[in-house]
N, C-alpha and C positions, 0 to 999 in steps of 0.2 A: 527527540522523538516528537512529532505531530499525527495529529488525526487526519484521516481523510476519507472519504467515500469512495469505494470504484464506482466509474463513470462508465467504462468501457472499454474495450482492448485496440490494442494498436498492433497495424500487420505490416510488418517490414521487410520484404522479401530480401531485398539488398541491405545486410547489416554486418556487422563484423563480425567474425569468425566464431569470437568469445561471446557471441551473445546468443549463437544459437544454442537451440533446447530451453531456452527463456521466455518467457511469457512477458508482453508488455501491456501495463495497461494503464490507461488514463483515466487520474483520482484526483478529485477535488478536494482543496486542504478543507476541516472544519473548525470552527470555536471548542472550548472546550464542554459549551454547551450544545456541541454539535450544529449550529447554524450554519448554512453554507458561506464559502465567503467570495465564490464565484472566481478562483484562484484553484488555476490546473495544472496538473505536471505528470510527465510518463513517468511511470517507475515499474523496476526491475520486479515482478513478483517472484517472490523465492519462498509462498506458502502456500499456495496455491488458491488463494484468494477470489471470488469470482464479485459479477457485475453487482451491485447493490451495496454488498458488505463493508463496514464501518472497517479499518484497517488499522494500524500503526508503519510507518514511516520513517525513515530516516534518511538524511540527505549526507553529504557531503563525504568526506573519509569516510564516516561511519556507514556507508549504504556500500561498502566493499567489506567489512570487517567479517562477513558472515563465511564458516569454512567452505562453502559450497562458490563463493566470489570469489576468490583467487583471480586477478589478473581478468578481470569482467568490467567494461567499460561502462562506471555506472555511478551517475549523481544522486537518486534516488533508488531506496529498494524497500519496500512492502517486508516487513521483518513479523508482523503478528497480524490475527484478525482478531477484532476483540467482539467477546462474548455480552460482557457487561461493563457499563461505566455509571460509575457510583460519585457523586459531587457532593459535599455538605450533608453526608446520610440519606439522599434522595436518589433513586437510582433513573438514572437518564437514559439509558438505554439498556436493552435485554435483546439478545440476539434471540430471533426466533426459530428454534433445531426443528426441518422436519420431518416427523416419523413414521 
């Protein structure tokens, strides 16, 4: 699993079969002190994650594993959005909900 930021969405009119209903969007990996590392990749969202939000990822077999991917043509998929990250007892980031 890696960090990454959504960047933006990707619009693919022509894509395969198994991908439609799937949202794509382009996320940049981070450190795990969240620093960009200028390092991009489409990925599958399957939580419905939007532009800004810090994410979790997964690449490889593991970006199919999820029940919803069955047979879904996909190197990367966007599997959590995360709320808080917590490093050394100092917290790095806090998602901001708003009401």
């Amino acid at each position: 699993m890696e960090l990454a930021r959504v960047e933006g969405n990707v619009v693919a009119t022509a894509k395969s079969k198994r991908l439609e209903g799937y949202k794509l969007l382009l996320v940049q990996l981070l450190e795990p002190d969240l620093k960009e590392t200028n390092k991009f990749v489409v990925a599958l969202d399957t939580v419905g994650a939007g532009e800004g939000e810090v994410v979790i990822i997964v690449r490889g077999s593991s970006a199919r594993q999820s029940e919803k991917l069955t047979n879904v043509p996909t190197d990367t998929s966007i599997v959590a959005i995360v709320d808080t990250l917590e490093m050394h007892g100092k917290v790095l980031f806090r998602k901001h909900h708003s009401e």
